[in-house]
C-alpha positions as CSV (number, residue, x, y, z in Angstrom):
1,X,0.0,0.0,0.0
2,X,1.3,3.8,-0.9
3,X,2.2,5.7,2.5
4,X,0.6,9.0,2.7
5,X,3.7,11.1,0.8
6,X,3.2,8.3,-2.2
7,X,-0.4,9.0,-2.7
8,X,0.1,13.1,-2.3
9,X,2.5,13.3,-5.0
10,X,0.9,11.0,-7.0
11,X,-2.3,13.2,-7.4
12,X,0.1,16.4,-7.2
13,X,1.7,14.5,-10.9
14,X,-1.7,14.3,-11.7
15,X,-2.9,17.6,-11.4
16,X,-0.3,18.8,-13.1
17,X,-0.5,16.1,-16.1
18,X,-4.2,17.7,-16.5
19,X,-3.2,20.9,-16.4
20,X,-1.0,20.5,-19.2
21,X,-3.5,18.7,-21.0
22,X,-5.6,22.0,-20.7
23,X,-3.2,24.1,-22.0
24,X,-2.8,21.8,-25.0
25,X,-6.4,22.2,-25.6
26,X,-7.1,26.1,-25.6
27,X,-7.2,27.9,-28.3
28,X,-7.0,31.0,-26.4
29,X,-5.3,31.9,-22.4
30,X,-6.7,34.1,-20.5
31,X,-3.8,34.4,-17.3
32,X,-5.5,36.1,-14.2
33,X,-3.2,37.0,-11.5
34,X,-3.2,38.7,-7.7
35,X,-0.1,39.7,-5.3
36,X,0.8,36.0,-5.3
37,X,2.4,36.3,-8.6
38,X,5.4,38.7,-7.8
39,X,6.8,36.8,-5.0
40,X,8.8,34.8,-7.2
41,X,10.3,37.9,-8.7
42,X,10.8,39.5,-5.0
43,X,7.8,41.5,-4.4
44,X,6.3,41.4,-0.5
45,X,3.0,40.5,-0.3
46,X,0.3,42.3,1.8
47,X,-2.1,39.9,2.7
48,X,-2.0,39.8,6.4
49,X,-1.7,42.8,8.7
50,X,1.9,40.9,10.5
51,X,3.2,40.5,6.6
52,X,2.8,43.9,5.8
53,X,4.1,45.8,8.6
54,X,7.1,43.1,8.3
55,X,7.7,44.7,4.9
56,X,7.4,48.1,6.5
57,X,8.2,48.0,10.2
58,X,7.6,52.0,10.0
59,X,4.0,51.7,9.6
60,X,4.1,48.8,11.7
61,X,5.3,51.1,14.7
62,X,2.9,52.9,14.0
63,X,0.4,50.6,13.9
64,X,-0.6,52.1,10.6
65,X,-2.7,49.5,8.7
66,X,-2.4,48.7,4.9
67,X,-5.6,50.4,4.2
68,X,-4.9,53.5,6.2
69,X,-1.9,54.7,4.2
70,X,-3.7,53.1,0.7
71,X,-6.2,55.9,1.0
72,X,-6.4,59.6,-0.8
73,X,-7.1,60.7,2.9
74,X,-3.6,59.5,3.6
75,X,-1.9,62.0,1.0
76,X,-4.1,64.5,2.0
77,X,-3.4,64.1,5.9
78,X,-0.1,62.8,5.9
79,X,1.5,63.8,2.3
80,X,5.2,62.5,3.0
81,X,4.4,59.0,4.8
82,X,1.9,58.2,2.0
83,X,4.8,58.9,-0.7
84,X,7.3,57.2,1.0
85,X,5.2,53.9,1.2
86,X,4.2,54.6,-2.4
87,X,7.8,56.0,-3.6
88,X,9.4,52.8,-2.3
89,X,7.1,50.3,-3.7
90,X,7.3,52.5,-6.8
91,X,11.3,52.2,-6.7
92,X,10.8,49.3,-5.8
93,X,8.7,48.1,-9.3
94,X,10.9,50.0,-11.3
95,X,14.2,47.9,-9.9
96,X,12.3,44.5,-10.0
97,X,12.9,41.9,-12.6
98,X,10.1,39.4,-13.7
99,X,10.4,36.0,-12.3
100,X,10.9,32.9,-15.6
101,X,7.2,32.3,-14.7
102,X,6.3,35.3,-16.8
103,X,8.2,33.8,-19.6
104,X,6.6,30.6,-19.7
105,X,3.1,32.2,-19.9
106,X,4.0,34.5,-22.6
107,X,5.4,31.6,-24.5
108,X,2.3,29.6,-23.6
109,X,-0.2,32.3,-24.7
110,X,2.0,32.7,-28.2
111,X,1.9,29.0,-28.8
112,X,-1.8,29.2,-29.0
113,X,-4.3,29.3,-32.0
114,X,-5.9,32.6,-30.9
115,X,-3.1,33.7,-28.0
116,X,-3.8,35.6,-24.8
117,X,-4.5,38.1,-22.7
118,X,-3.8,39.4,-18.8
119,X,-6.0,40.2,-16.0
120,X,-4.3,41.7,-13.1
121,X,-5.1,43.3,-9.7
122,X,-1.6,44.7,-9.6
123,X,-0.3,47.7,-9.9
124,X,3.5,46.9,-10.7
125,X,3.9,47.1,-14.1
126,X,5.8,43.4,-14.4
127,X,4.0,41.8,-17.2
128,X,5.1,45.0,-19.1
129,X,8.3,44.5,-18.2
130,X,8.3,41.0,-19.2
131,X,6.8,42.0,-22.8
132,X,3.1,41.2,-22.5
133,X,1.2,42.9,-25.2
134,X,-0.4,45.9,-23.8
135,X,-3.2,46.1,-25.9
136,X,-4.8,42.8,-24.2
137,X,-3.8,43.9,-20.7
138,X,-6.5,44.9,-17.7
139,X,-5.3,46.3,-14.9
140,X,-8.4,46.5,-12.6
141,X,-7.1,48.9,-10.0
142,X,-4.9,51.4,-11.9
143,X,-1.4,51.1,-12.5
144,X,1.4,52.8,-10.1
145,X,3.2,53.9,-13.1
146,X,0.6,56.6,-13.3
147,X,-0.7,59.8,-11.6
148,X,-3.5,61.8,-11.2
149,X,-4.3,65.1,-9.3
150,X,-4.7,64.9,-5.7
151,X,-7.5,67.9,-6.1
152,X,-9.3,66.3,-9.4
153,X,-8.7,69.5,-11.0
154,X,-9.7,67.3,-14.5
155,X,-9.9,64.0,-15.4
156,X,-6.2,62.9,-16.4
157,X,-3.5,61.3,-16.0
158,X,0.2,61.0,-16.7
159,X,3.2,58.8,-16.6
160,X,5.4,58.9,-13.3
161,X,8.7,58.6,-15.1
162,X,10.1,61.4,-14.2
163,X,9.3,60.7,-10.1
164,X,12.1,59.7,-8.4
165,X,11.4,59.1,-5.1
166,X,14.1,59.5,-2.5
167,X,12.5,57.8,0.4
168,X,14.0,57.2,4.1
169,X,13.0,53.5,4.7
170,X,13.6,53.9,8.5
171,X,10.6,56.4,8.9
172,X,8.6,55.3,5.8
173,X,9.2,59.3,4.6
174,X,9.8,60.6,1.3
175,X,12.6,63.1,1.3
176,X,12.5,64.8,-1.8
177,X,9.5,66.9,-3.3
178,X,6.0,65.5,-4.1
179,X,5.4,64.7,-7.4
180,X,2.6,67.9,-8.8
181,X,-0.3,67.8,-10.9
182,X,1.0,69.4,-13.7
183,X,-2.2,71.5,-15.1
184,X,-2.8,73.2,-11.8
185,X,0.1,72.5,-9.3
186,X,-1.5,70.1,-6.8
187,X,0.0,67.2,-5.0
188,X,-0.5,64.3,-7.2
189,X,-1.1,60.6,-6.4
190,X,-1.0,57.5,-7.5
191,X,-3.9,56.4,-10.7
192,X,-4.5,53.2,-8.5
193,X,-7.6,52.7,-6.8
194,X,-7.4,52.6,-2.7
195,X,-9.6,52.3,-0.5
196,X,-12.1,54.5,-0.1
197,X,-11.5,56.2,-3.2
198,X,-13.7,57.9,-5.0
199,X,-11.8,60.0,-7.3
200,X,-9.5,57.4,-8.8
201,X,-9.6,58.6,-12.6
202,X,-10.9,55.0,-14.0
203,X,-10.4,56.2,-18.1
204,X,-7.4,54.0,-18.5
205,X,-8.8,51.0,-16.8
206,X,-12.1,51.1,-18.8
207,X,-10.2,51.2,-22.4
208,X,-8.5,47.9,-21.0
209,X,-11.5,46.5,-20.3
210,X,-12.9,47.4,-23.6
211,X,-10.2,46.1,-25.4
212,X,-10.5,42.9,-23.5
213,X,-14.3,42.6,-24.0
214,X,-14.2,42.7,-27.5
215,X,-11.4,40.2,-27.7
216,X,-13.5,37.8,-25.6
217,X,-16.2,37.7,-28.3
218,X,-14.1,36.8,-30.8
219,X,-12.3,33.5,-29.4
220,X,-13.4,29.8,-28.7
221,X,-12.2,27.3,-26.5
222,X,-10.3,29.4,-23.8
223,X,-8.2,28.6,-20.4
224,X,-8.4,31.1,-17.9
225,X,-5.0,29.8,-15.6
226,X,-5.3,32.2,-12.2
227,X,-2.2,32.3,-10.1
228,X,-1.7,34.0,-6.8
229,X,-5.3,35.3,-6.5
230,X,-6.7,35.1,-3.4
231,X,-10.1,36.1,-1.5
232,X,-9.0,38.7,0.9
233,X,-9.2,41.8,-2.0
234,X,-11.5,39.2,-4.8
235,X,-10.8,41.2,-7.5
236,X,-9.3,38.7,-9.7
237,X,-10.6,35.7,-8.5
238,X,-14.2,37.4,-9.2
239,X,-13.2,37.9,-12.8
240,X,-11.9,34.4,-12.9
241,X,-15.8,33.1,-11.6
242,X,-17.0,35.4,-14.3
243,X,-15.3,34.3,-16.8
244,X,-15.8,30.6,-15.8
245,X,-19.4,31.0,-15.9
246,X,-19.5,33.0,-18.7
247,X,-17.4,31.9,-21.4
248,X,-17.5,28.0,-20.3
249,X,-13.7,28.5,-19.2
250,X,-12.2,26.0,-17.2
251,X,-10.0,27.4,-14.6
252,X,-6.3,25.9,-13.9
253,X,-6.1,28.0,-9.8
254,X,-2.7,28.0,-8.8
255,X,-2.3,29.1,-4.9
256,X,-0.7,27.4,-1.9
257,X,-3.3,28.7,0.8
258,X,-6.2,29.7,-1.1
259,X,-6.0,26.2,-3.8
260,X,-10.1,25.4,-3.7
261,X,-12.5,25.5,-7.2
262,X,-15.6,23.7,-7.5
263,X,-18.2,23.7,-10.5
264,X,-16.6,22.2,-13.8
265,X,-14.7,18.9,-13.0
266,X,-12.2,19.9,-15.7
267,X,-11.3,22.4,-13.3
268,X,-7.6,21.8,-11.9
269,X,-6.2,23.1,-8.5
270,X,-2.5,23.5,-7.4
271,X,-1.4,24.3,-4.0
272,X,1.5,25.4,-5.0
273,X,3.8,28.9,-5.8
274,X,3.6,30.4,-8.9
275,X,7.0,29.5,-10.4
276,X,7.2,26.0,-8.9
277,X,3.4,25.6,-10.4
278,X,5.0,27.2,-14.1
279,X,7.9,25.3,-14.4
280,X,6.6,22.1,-13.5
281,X,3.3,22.3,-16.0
282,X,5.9,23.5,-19.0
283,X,7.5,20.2,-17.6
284,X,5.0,18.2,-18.6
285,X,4.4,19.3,-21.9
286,X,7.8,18.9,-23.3
């Protein structure tokens, strides 16, 4: 008889045998993703209250919670500690190189008969980085790349590229000057929607979800794979329901806490990180 180790990893094999067998199948890919896809490249993760105040033991001291400073009232209030959580993560982006994972997607979605596209709850930029057409890209809470006007002076945006935050990591405080609104001189902030936020300047966001839309109608046959996508912010994993129901998709989940998927038994779940779940999938269909 199998001990308890045999029988794991032979239903672990299997799952991932199916999964590949999905991917085979598609004609299109449709890769959903939360914060759970960046830790392979680096990126900290903000899912519990002790792992965010481990990546910034400033706010931590202060007992300042991830939604407090992710708030407009938190640049209003408190200008310098919102930027320097912002500037850092932003510097932070910027310096950060895309795990292989990204790679094997990309490769995956151009080996297909109709390709792919990205839905992302992130704000980091990576799949730009690691060459994902832009055109088939949704970003559902804004991009950190952006700005906007603190005030709302007018409904625009602009790249951050020439920001370059100087921030003390100690105190969590930007040192150099704010980054303005260039049309009438405000403080700006970030085009990523935060909590409580009812001035985020969505025009960006809705032109990706356009795009998207219209790509949907015109494929057959597609594989949503979701990786890192959990239930705390459901954002993606929402989308990933939606399109599941939807378009008929069956979903390949990868996540080590958060595995669960019910509905469509072609359905395949993977407890497992994104990269280990990548590389060992493209495994399997070589």
């Amino acid at each position: 008889m199998p001990n308890a180790i045999d029988t794991h990893d032979s239903i672990h094999t299997a799952s991932l045998q199916r999964a590949a067998g999905l991917i085979s199948d598609a004609y299109a890919i449709l890769v959903v993703t939360g914060a759970g896809m960046g830790i392979d490249s680096g990126l900290p993760d903000f899912r519990s209250r002790n792992g965010f105040w481990n990546a910034y033991p400033a706010l931590g001291r202060q007992e300042i919670a991830f939604s407090d400073i992710a708030s407009p009232d938190a640049f209003r209030a408190h200008p310098a500690l919102a930027w320097g959580f912002y500037g850092h993560r932003l510097a932070l982006y910027r310096a950060t190189q895309p795990h292989a994972g990204f790679g094997i997607l990309r490769r995956w979605m151009d080996d297909s008969l109709l390709g792919g596209a990205v839905f992302t709850s992130n704000v980091d930029g990576q799949f730009q980085k690691a060459g994902f057409d832009e055109r088939l890209l949704v970003e559902c809470h804004g991009s950190l790349h952006h700005l906007q006007c603190l005030a709302s002076c007018r409904p625009a945006i602009w790249p951050a590229d020439s920001f370059l935050p100087d921030v003390d990591e100690t105190h969590c405080l930007l040192r150099n000057a704010l980054p303005r609104c260039p049309y009438c001189g405000a403080a700006a902030r970030p085009n990523v929607f935060m909590f409580d936020d009812y001035d985020w300047q969505q025009e960006r966001t809705q032109g990706q979800y356009r795009r998207l839309e219209h790509w949907l109608q015109g494929v057959e046959r597609l594989l949503v794979i979701e990786i890192g996508a959990g239930t705390a912010i459901a954002s993606a994993r929402d989308f990933t329901h939606r399109m599941a129901f939807e378009q008929r998709a069956p979903v390949i989940r990868i996540n080590p806490g958060e595995p669960a998927i019910h509905g469509d038994p072609r359905h395949v779940s993977l407890p497992m990180r994104a990269l280990q779940a990548l590389e060992a999938i493209d495994a399997c269909l070589r």
